[in-house]
PADOSE-527069 format. One line per field, with one value per residue: residue in one letter; x, y, z of N, C-alpha, C in turn. Coordinates in steps of 0.1 Angstrom, whole numbers, plus 5000, padded with zeros to 4 digits. Example, Ala and Ser with C-alpha at 12.3 -4.5 7.8 and 13.67 -1.06 7.14 Angstrom:
% PADOSE-527069
r = A, S
n_u = 5132, 5128
n_v = 4943, 4978
n_w = 5078, 5071
ca_u = 5123, 5137
ca_v = 4955, 4989
ca_w = 5078, 5071
c_u = 5132, 5129
c_v = 4967, 5000
c_w = 5078, 5079
% end
This chain:
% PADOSE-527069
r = X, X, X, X, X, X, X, X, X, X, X, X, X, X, X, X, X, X, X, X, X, X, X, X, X, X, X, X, X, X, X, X, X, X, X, X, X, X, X, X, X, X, X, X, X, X, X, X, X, X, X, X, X, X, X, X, X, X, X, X, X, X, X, X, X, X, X, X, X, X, X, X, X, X, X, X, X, X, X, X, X, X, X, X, X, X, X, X, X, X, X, X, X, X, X, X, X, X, X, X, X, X, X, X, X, X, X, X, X, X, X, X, X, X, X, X, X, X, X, X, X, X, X, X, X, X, X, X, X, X, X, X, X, X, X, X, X, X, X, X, X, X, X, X, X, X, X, X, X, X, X, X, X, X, X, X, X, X, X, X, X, X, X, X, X, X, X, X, X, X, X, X, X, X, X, X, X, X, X, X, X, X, X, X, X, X, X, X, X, X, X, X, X, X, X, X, X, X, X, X, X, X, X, X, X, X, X, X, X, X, X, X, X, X, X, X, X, X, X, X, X, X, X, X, X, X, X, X, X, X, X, X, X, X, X, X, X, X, X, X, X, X, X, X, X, X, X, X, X, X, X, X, X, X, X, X, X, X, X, X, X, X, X, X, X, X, X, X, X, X, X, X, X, X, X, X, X, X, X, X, X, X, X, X, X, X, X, X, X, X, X, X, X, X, X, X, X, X, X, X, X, X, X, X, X, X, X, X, X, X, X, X, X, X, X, X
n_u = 9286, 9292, 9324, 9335, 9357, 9356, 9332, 9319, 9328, 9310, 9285, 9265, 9251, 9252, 9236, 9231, 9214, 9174, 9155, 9129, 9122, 9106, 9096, 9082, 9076, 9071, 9053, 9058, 9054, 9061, 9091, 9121, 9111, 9100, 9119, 9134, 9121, 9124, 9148, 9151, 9135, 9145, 9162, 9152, 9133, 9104, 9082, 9065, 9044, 9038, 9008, 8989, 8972, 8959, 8961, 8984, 9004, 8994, 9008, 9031, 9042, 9036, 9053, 9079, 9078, 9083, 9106, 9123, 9124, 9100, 9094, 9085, 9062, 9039, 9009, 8997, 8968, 8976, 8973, 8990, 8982, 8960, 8957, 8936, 8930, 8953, 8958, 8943, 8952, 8975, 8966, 8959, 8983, 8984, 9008, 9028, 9052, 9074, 9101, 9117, 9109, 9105, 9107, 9094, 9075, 9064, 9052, 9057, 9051, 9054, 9042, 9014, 8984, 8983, 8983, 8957, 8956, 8933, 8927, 8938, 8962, 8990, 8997, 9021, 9038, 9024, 9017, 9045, 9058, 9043, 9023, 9039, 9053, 9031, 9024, 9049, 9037, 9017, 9029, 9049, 9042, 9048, 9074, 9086, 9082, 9100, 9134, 9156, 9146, 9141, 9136, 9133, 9143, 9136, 9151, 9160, 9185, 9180, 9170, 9193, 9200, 9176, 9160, 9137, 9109, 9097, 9079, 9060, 9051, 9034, 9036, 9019, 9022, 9036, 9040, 9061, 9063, 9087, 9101, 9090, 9085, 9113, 9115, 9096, 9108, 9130, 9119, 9111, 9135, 9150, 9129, 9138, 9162, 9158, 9139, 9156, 9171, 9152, 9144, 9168, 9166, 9145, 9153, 9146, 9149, 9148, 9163, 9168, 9175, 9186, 9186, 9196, 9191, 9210, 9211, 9189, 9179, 9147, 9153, 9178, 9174, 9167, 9141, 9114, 9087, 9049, 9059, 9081, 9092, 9120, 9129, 9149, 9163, 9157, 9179, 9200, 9199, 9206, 9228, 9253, 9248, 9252, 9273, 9277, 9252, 9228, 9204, 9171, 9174, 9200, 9197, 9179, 9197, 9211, 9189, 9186, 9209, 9205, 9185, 9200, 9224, 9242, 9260, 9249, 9239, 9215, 9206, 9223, 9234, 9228, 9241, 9252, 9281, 9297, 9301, 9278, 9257, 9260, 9266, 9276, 9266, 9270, 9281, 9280, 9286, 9266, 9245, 9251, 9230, 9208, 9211, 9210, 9192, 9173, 9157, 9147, 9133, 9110, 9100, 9093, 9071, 9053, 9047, 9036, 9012, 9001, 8990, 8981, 8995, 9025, 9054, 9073, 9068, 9072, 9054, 9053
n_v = 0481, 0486, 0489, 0513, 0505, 0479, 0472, 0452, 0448, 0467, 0465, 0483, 0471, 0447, 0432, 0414, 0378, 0375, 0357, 0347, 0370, 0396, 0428, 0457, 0489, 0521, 0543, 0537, 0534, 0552, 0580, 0579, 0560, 0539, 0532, 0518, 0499, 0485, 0476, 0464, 0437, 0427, 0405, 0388, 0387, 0390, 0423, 0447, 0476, 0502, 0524, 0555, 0555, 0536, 0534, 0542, 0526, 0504, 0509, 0510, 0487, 0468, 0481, 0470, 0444, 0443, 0445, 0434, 0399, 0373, 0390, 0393, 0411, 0429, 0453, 0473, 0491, 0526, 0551, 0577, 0597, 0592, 0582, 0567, 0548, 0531, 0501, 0489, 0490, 0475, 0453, 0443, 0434, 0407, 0387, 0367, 0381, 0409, 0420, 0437, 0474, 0500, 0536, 0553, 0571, 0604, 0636, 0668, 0703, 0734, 0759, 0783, 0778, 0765, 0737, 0705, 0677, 0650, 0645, 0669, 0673, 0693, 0691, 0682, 0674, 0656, 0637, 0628, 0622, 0618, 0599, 0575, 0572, 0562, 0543, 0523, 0516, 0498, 0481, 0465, 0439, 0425, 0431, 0425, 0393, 0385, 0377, 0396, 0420, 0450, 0491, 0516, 0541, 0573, 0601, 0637, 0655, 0682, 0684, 0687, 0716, 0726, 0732, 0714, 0734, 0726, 0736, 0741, 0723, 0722, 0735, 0760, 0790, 0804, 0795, 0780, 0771, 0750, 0753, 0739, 0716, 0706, 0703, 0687, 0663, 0660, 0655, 0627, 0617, 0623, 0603, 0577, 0579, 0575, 0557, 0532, 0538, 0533, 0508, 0490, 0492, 0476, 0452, 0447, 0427, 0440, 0467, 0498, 0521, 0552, 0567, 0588, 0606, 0619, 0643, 0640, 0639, 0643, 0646, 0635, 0612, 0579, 0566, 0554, 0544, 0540, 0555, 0570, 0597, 0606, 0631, 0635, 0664, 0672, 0653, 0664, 0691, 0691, 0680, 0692, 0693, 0668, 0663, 0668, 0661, 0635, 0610, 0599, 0570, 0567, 0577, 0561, 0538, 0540, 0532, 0508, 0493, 0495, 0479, 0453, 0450, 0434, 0444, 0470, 0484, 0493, 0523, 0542, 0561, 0569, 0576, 0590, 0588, 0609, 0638, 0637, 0638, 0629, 0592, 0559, 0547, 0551, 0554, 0577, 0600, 0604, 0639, 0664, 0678, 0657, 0642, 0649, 0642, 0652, 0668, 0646, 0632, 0647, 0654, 0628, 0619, 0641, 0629, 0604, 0613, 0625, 0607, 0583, 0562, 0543, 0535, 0517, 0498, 0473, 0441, 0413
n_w = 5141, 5105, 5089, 5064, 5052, 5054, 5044, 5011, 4978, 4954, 4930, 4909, 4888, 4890, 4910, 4939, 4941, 4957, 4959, 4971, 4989, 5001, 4990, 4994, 4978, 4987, 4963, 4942, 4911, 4894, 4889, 4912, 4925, 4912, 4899, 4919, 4924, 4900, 4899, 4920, 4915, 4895, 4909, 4915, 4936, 4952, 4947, 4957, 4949, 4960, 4954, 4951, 4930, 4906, 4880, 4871, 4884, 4873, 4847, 4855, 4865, 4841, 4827, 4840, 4844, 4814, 4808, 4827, 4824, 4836, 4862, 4894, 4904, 4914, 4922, 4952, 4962, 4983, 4999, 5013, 5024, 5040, 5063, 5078, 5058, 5059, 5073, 5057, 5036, 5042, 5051, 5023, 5013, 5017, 5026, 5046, 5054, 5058, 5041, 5034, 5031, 5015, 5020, 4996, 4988, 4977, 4985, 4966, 4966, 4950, 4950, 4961, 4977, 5013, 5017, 5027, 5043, 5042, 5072, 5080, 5083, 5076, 5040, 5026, 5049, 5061, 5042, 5038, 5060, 5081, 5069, 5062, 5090, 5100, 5083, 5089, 5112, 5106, 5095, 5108, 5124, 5102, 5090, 5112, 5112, 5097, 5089, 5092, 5088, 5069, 5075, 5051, 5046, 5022, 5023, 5015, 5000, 5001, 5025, 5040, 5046, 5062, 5090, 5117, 5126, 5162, 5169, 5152, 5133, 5108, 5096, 5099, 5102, 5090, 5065, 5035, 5001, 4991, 5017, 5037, 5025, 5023, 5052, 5058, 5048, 5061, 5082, 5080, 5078, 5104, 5113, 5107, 5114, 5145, 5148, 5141, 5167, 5193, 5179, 5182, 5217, 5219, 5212, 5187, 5156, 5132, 5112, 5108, 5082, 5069, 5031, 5007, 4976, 4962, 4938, 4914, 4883, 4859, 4834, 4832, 4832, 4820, 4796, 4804, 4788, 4791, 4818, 4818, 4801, 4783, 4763, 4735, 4731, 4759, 4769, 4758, 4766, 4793, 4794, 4808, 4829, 4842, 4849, 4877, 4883, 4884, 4867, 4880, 4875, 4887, 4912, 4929, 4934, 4962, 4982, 4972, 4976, 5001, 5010, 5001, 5011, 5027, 5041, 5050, 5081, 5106, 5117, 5101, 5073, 5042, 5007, 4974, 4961, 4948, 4962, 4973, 4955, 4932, 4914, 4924, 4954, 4989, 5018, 5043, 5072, 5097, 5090, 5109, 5125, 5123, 5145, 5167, 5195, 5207, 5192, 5181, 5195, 5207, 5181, 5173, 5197, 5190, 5165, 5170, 5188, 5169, 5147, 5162, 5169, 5180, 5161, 5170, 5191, 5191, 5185, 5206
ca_u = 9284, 9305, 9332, 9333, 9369, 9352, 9319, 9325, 9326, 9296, 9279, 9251, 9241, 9255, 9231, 9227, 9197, 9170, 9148, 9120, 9120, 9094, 9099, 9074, 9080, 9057, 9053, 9070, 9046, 9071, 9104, 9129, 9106, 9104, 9136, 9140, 9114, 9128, 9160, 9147, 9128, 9158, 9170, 9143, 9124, 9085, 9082, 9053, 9043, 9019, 9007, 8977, 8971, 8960, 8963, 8999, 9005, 8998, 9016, 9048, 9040, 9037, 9068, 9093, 9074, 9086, 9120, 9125, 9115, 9095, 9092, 9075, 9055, 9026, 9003, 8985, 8968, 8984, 8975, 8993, 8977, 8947, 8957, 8928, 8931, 8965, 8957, 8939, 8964, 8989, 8962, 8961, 8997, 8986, 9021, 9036, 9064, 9077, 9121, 9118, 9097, 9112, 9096, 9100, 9068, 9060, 9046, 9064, 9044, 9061, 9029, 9008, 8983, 8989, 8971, 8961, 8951, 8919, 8933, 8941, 8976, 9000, 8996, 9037, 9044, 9013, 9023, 9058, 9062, 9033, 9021, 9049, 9050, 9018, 9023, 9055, 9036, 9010, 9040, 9059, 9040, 9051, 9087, 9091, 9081, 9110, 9146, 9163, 9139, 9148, 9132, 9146, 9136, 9145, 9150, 9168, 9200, 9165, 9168, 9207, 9201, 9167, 9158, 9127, 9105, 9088, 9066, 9055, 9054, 9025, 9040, 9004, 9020, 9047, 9040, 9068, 9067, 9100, 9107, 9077, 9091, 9125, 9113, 9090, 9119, 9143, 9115, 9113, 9150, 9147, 9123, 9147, 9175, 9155, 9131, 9166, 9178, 9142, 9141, 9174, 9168, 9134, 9160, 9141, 9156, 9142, 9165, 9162, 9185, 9186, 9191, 9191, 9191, 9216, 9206, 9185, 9168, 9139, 9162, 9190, 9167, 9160, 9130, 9101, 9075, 9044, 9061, 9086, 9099, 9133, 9130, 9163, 9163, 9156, 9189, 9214, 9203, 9202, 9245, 9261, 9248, 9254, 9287, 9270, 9236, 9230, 9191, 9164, 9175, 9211, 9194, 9177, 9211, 9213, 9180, 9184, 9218, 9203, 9176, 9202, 9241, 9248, 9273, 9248, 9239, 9208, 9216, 9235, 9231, 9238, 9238, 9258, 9298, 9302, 9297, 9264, 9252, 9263, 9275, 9276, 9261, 9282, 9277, 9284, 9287, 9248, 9245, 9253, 9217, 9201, 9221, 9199, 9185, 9159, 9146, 9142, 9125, 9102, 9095, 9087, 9064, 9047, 9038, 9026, 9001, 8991, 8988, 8980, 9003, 9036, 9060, 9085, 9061, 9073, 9050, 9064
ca_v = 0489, 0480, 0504, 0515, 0495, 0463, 0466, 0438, 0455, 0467, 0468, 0485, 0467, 0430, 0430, 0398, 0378, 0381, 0353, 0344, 0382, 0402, 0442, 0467, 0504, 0533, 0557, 0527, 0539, 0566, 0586, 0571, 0547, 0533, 0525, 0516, 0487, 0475, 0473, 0451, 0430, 0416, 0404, 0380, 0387, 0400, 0436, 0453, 0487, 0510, 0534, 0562, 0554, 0525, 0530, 0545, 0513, 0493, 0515, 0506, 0470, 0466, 0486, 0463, 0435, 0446, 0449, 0421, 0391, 0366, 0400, 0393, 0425, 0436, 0469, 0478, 0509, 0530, 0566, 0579, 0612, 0590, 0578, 0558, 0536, 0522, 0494, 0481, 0486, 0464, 0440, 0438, 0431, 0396, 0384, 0364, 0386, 0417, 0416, 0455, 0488, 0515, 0547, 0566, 0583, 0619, 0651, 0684, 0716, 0742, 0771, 0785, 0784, 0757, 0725, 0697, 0662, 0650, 0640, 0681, 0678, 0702, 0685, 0678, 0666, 0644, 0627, 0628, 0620, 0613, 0587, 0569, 0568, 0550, 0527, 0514, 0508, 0487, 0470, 0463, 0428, 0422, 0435, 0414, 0379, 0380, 0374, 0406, 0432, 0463, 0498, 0519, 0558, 0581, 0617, 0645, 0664, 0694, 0686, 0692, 0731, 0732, 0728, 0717, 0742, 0723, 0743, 0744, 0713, 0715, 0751, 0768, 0805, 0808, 0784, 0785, 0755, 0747, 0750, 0728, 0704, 0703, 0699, 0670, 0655, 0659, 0650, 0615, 0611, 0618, 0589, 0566, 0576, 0577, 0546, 0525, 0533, 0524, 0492, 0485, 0493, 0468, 0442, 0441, 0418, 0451, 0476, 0512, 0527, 0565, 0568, 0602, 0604, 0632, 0653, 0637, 0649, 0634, 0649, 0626, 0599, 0569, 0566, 0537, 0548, 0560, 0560, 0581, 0596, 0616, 0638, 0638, 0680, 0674, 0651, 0669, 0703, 0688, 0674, 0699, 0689, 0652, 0667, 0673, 0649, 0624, 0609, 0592, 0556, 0564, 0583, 0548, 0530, 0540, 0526, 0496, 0489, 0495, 0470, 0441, 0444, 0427, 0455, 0481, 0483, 0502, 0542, 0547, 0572, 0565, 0588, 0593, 0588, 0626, 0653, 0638, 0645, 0617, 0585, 0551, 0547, 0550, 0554, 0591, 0605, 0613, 0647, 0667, 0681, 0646, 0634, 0659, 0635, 0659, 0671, 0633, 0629, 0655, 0647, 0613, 0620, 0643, 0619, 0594, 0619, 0627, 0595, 0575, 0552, 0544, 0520, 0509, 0492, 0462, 0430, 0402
ca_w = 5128, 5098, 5085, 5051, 5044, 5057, 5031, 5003, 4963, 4953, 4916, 4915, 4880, 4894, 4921, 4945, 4940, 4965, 4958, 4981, 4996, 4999, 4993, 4991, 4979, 4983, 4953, 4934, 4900, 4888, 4895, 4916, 4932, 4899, 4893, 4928, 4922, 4891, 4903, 4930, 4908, 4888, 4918, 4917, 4948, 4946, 4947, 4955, 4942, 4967, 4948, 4953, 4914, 4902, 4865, 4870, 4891, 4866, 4840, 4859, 4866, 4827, 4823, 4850, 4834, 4801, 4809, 4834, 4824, 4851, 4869, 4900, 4911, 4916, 4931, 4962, 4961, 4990, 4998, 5027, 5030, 5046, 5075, 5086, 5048, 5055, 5083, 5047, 5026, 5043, 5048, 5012, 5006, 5016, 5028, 5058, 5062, 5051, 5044, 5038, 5028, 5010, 5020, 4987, 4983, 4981, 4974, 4964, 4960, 4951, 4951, 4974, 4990, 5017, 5016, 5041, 5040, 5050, 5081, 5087, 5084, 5061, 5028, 5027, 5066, 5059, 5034, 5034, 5073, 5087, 5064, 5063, 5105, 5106, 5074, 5096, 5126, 5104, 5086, 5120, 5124, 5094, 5095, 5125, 5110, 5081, 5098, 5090, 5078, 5069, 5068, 5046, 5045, 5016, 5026, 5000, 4998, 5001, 5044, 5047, 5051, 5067, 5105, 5122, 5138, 5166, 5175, 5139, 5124, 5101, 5089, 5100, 5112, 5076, 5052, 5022, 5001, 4992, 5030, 5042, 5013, 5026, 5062, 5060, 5044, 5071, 5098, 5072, 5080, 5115, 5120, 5102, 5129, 5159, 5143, 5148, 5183, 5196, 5176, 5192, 5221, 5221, 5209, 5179, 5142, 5123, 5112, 5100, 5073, 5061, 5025, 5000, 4959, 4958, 4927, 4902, 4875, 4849, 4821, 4830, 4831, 4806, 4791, 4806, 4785, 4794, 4831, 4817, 4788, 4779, 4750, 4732, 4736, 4771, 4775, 4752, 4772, 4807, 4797, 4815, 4843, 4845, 4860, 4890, 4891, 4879, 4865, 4886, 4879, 4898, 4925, 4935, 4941, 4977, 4984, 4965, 4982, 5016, 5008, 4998, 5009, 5043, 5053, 5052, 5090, 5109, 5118, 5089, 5059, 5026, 4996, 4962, 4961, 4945, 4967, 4977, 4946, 4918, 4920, 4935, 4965, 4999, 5033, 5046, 5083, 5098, 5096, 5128, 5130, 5123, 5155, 5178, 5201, 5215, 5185, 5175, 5205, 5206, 5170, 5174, 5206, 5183, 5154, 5176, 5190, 5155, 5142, 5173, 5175, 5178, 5150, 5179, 5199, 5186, 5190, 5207
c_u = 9295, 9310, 9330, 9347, 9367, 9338, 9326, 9321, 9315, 9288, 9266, 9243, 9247, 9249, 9230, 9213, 9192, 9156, 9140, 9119, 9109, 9097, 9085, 9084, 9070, 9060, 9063, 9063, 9057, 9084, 9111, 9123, 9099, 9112, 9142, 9131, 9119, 9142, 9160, 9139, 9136, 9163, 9160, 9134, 9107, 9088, 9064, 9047, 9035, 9022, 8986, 8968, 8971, 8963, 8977, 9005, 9008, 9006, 9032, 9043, 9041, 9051, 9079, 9087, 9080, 9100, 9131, 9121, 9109, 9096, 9080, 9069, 9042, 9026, 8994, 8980, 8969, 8982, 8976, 8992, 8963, 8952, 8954, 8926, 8943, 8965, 8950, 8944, 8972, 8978, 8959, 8972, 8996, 8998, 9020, 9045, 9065, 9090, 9128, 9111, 9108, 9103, 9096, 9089, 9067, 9059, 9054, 9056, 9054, 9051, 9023, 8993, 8987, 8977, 8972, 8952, 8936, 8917, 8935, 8954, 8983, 9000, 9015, 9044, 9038, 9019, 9037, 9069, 9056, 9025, 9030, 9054, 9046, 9018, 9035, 9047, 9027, 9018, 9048, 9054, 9046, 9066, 9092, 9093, 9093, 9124, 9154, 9163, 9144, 9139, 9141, 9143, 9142, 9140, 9155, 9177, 9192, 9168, 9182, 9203, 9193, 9164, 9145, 9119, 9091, 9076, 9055, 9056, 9040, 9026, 9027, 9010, 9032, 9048, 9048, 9068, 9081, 9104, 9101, 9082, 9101, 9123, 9106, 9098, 9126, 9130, 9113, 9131, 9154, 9144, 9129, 9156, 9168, 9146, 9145, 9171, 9169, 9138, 9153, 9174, 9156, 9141, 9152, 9152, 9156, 9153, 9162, 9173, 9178, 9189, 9186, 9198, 9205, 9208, 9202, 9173, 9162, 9149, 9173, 9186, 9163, 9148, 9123, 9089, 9063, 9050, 9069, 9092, 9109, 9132, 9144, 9167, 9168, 9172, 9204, 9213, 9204, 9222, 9254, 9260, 9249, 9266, 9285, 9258, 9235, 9209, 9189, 9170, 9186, 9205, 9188, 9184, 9216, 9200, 9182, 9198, 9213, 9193, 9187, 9216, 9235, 9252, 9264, 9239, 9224, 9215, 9218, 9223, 9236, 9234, 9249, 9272, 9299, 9297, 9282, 9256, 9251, 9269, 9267, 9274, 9273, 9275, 9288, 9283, 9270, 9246, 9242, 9234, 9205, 9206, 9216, 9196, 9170, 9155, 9140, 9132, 9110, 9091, 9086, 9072, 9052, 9038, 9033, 9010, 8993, 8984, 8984, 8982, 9018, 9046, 9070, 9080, 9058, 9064, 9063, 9079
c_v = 0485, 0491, 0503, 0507, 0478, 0458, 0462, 0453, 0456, 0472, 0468, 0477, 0451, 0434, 0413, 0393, 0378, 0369, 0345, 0354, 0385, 0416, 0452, 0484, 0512, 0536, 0550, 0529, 0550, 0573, 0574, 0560, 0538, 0527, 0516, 0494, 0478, 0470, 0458, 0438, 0422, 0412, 0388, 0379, 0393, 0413, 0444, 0472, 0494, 0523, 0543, 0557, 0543, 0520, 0536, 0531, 0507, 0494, 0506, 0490, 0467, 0468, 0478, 0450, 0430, 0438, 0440, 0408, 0379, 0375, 0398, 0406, 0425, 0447, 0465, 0489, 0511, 0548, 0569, 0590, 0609, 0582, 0565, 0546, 0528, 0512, 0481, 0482, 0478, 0448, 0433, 0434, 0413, 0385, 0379, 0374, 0394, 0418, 0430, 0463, 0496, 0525, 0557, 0574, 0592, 0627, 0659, 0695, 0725, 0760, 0774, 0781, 0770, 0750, 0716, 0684, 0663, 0648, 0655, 0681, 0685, 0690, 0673, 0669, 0653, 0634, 0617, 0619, 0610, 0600, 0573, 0562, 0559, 0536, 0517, 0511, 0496, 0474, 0464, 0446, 0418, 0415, 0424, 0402, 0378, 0383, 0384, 0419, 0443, 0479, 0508, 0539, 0567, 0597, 0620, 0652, 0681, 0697, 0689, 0705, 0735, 0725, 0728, 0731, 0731, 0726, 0745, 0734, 0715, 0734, 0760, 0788, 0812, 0801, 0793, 0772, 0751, 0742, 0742, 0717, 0699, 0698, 0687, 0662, 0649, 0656, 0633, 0611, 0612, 0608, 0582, 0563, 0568, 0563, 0531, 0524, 0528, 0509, 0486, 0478, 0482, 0458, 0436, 0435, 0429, 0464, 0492, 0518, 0545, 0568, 0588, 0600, 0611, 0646, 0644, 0640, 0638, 0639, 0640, 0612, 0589, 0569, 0550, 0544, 0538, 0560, 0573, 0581, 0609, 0620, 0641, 0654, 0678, 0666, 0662, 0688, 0703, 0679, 0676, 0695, 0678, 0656, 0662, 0665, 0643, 0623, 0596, 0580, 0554, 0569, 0571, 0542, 0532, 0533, 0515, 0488, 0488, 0483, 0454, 0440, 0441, 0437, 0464, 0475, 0497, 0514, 0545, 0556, 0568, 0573, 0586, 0597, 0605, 0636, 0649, 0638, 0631, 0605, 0573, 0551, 0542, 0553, 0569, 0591, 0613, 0626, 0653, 0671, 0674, 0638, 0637, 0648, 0641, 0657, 0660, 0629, 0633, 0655, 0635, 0611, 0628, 0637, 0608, 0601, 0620, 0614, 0584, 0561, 0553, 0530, 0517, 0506, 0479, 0448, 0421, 0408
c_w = 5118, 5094, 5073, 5047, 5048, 5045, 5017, 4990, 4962, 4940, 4917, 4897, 4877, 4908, 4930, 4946, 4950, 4963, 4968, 4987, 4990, 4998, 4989, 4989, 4975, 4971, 4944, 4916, 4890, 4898, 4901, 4922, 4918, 4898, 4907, 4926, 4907, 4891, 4908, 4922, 4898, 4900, 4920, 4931, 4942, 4952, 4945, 4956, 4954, 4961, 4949, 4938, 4909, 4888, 4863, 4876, 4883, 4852, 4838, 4863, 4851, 4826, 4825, 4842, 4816, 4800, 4816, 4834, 4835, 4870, 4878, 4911, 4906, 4926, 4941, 4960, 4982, 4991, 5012, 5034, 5043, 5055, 5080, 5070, 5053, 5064, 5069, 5040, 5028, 5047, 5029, 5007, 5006, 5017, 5043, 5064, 5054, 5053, 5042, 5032, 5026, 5008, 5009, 4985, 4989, 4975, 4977, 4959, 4960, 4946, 4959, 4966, 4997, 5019, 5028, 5033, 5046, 5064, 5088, 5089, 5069, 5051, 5030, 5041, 5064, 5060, 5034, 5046, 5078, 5083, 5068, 5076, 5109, 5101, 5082, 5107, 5121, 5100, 5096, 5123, 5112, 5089, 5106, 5124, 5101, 5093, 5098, 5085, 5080, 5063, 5059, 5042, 5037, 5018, 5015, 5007, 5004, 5022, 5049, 5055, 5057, 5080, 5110, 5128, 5146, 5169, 5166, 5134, 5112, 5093, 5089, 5101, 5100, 5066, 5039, 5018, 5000, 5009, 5040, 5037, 5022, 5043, 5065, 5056, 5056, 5084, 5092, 5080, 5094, 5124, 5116, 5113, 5140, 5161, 5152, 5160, 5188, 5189, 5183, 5205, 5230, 5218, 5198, 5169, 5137, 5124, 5103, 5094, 5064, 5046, 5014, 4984, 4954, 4949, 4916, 4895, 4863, 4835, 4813, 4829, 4819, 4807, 4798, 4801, 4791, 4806, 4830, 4807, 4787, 4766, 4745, 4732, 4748, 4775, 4767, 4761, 4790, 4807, 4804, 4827, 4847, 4847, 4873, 4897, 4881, 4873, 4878, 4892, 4887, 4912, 4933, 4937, 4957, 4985, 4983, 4971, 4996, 5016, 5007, 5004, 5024, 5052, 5056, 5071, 5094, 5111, 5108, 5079, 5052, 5013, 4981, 4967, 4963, 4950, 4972, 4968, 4938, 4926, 4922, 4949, 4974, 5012, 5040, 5061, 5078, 5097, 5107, 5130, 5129, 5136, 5170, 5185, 5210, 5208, 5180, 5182, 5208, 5192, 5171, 5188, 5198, 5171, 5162, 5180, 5178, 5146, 5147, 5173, 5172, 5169, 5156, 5188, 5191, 5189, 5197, 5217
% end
């Protein structure tokens, strides 16, 4: 593992180029998976969008286009509430190899009543978890062909405080959103850990990296019209808080570093310098209740049941 006084300087807007890579990022259309994609896209590698949305897709493909010039990206459409679509979604990506996946999509409700996929799972686990599960196990042939791939899973700052209930994964017997929200998160960052020791332990090339946004908000955010727009109101009353959080396009810098530095290493967590919150991207201690090895376990034994298969059943 590398230490943190051994990782080389690191500018998050002098990036290293990246050309001949391949990166995919879910829910790469808007918010931080936005920014996380055009990041990557000056880097000169191809960058591919999956998105449920094909005219927001191509919104943000115009946009990084805009902005980047000889911006090589394009869209897949990508809906990971459906389960049984994504075995065709990754054959659309049309690629030899994949060099890494950035899991950033997802849904947030924050109302009742409680919803489910078509699939019959909690709307939020779905998606948030469960999706994301399976699209690695289709991407794992993938992952495997490129010499050093890397997944890269973004959870939130939302899963610090909140703890599985196994027995409850799909929140059927107390549904609260917020706490459904924050849970599928933290079972997202789970499978990142527990994703890594079993690819280890297969002696797979493929590693798995933890990353989280801190606090970022659309307020603090620049403007990519139509993907997104900052109302000068919205930033002069959203000041105070750029103490404390930061907008969108920095909350993608832990992502976007885990995708390209050398030093960053499988296992690890990485999140915002300040407090977790703001910042430069760094590499933090896992937290202790991500470190559980049961509940990872148990977890992980679970999503395969649900999803019937497992993404550390490495080919080869």
């Amino acid at each position: 593992m590398s230490s943190l006084s051994s990782a080389p300087p690191w500018n998050v807007r002098r990036l290293p180029g990246a050309h001949g890579r391949v990166f995919l990022v879910t829910g790469g259309n808007a918010g931080i998976g936005y920014f996380v994609a055009e990041q990557l896209s000056a880097t000169g590698a191809t960058v591919v969008l999956g998105s449920r949305n094909p005219a927001r897709a191509e919104a943000a493909t115009a946009s990084i286009r805009a902005r980047v010039p000889g911006a090589r990206v394009r869209a897949v459409r990508l809906d990971l509430a459906d389960l049984s679509s994504l075995g065709t979604a990754v054959e659309s990506l049309a690629v030899e190899r994949l060099d890494a996946v950035v899991h950033n999509a997802g849904i947030a409700l924050d109302d009742m009543p409680r919803k489910e996929t078509g699939d019959g799972h909690e709307l939020m686990f779905g998606t948030n978890h469960l999706g994301h599960f399976a699209l690695t196990r289709w991407l794992m042939p993938l992952l495997s062909a490129a010499p050093a791939a890397r997944v890269v899973t973004t959870g939130s700052f939302a899963a610090k405080s909140e703890r599985l209930d196994l027995d409850d994964l799909q929140s059927r017997k107390d549904y609260r959103p917020g706490r459904a929200y924050g849970r599928s998160k933290l079972a997202q960052m789970y499978f990142g850990i527990e994703l890594d020791r079993r690819l280890r332990a297969a002696g797979s090339t493929v590693a798995s990296v933890v990353v989280h946004p801190g606090g970022a908000l659309d307020s603090l955010t620049p403007s990519r019209p139509p993907v997104h727009v900052t109302t000068t109101g919205a930033r002069l009353s959203a000041a105070p808080a750029a103490l404390l959080v930061q907008g969108k396009h920095a909350g993608a810098w832990p992502a976007v570093r885990a995708v390209l530095d050398p030093a960053v290493d499988g296992g690890q967590l990485w999140g915002p310098r300040v407090f977790g919150l703001r910042g430069a991207p760094r590499r933090e201690p896992v937290w202790n209740h991500l470190s559980d090895p049961s509940t990872a376990a148990r977890l992980w034994d679970a999503s395969c049941g649900l999803t019937g298969g497992d993404p550390a059943a490495v080919p080869g």
